[in-house]
N, C-alpha and C positions, 0 to 999 in steps of 0.2 A: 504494500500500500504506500511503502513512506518511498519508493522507486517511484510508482505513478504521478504521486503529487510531485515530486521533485522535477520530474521529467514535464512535467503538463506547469509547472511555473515557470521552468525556464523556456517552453516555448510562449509562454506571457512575456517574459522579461524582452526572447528577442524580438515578435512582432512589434509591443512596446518602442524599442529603441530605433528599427526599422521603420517606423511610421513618423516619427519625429525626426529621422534624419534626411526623410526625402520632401519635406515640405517644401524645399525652394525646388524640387525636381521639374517641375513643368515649367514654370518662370525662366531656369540656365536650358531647358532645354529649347523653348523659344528663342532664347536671344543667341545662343550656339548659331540656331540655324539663320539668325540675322547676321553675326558676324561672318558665318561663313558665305551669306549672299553677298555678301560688303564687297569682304576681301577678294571676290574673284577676279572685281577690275574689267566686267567686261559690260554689264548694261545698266546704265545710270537709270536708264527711264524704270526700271525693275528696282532698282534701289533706293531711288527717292523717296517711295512710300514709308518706307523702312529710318526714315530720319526723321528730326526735331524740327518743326516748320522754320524755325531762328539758323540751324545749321545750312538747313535745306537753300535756303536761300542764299547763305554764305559760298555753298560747296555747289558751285554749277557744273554743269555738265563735263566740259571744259577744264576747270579747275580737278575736275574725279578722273577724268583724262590725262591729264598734267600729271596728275601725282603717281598715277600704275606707271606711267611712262617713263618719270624718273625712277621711282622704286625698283621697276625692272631693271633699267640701264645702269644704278649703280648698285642693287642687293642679287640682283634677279628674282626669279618667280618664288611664290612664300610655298614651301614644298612640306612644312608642317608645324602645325601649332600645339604646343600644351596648355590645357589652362591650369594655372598655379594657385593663382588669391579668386575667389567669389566674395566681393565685398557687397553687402544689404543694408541699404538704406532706407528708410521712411516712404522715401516716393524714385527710389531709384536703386537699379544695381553699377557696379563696377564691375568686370572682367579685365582680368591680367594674364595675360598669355606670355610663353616665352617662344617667340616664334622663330622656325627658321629658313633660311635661304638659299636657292642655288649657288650663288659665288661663298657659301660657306659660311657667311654672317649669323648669329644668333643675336636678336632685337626681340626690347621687349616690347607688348602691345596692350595698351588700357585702351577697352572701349564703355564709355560711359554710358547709361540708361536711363531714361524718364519713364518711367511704369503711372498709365494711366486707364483707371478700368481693364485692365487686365491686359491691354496692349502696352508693347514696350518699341521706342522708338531711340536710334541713338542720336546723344543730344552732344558729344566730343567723343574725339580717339586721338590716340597718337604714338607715333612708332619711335624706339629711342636706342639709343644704344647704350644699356646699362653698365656697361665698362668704361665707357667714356668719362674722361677726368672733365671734372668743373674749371671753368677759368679760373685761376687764383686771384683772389680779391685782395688789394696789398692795405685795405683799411684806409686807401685814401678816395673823400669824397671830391664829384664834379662839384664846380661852383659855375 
């Protein structure tokens, strides 16, 4: 008897912790598949829906052009992403990717979110390279 119970609470405990650990599951699984419409660099007019009316406007056609086209010509094509940090916010997610490149580059990539009514739109991104040394600041101000 003291087998059965033990055995019938620990399949409590695990559905239990199972249930509370996928609550963001449909929300990262949404915006996975926005980032990965993003990032493919090939139809803006398929991707605009997918942004923040304020980015949307910033990031033309043109401009989402521009940037695969440098990205290509100096990283090459993004040949695969992990994502690292899922940050959750009140009315937004963060994803953090460490993404990487045909010419060998490893860049990291934050795409921000606006979660409204259950659609999420991205509202900033940006690709960096986290090795990269800061300018050094020698503590003297412009005047």
């Amino acid at each position: 008897m003291k087998k059965k119970f033990m055995l019938f609470l620990m399949a409590v405990m695990v559905s239990v912790s199972a249930v509370c650990f996928a609550s963001y599951g449909t929300d990262l699984d949404a915006e996975t598949k926005i980032v990965d419409q993003f990032f493919t660099g090939k139809d803006y007019n398929k991707v605009v829906s997918l942004l923040d009316p304020a980015l949307a406007k910033d990031l033309t056609a043109e401009r989402y052009n521009n940037m695969f086209a440098e990205m290509n010509k100096d990283l090459g094509k993004m040949t695969s992403k992990d994502l690292r940090i899922y940050r959750v916010f009140e009315d937004g997610h963060i994803l953090s990717y460490a993404a990487n490149f045909e010419k060998g580059k490893t860049m990291a990539l934050d795409v921000v979110f606006k979660a409204e009514k259950n659609k999420f739109s991205i509202v900033d991104f940006r690709i960096f390279d986290p090795n990269a040394q800061a300018p050094a600041d020698n503590g003297a101000e412009k005047k």
